[in-house]
N, C-alpha and C positions, 0 to 999 in steps of 0.2 A: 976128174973132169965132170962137170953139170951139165955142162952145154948153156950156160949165163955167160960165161965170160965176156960177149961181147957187147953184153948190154948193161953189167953190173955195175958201172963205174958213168954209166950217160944221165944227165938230167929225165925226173919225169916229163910226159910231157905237156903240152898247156894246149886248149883249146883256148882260139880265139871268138870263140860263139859264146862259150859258159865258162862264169865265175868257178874258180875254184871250190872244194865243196868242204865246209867246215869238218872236221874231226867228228864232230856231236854226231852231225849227219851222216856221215859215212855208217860210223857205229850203227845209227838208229836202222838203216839198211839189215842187219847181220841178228838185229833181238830177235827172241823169240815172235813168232807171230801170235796173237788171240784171238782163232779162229769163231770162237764160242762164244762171246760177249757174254759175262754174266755167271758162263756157267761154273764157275768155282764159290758164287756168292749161294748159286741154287743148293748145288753139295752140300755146302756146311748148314744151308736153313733146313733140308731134308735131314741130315744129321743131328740139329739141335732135339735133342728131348722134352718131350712135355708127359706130364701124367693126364691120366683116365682122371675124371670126376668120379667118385664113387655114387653107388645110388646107395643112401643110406635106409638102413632097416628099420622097420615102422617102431620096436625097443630105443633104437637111436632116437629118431624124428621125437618120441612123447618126451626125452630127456633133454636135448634141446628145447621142447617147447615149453619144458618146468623152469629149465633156466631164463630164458627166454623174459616170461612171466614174472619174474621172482626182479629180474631185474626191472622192467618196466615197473614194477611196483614204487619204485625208487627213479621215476624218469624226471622228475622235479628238483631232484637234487644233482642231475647230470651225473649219473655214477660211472667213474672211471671202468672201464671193457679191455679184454683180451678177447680178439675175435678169430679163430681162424676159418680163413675160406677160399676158396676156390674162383682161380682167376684165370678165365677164359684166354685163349691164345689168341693174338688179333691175324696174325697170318696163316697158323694151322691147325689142324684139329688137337685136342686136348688144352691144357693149360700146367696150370701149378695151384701150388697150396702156398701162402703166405698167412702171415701173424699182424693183423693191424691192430693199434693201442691207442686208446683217446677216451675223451668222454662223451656217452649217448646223450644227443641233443634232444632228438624226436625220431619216434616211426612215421614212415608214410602208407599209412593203410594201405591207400587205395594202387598202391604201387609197392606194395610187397618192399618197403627198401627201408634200414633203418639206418638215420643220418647223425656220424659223427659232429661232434664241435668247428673240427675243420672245414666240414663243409663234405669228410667224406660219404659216400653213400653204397652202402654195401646191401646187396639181393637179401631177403632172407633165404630163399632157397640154395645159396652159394656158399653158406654158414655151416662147416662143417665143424667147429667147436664154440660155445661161447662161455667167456667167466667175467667173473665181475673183478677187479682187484682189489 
């Protein structure tokens, strides 16, 4: 015995005030709540990895700047580049290292930045390898 018996077999019952309440709803009643808004998006961008920029040593810095040089020498003929550098994080601290590919258009002096064909424009000081291909 439950103690249902006498009400196991009767219709539910119906308010005459309120509609019936769709299935969807009822559910939607029973999900988990989201107390946090957001906070599972904050976790995984805390979590996401970035590297340290290195500060390169002044051995480095004059080798880069032979290359650097060697290539400018050849900037009229747009010489095809392997660049890699260091690209700043826009929401947190550190960044990464990537390889961009193309050919040097022009440096811009007065703003330390040297500009690919596409239009890209990369720091010099962000330039942790450069070659010529």
């Amino acid at each position: 015995m439950t103690g249902y018996e006498d009400i196991m077999h009767k219709d539910r019952p119906v308010s005459p005030k309120h509609p019936p309440m769709s299935c969807y709803d009822r559910a939607a009643q029973f999900s988990p709540f989201a107390a946090l808004t957001g906070h599972d998006e904050a976790i995984k961008e805390t979590a996401r990895y970035t590297d340290e920029k290195v500060d390169l040593e002044e051995d480095r810095k004059e080798i880069l700047d032979c290359k650097l040089r060697e290539i400018l020498v050849h900037l009229q003929e747009n010489p095809p580049v392997r660049i890699t550098v260091f690209e700043a994080d826009k929401k947190k601290e550190g960044g990464s290292y990537k390889t961009v590919c193309g050919n040097l258009l022009r440096i811009k002096e007065s703003e330390h930045k040297l500009v690919l064909k596409d239009k890209t424009e990369i720091r010099i000081e962000d330039i942790y390898d450069i070659e010529r291909e």
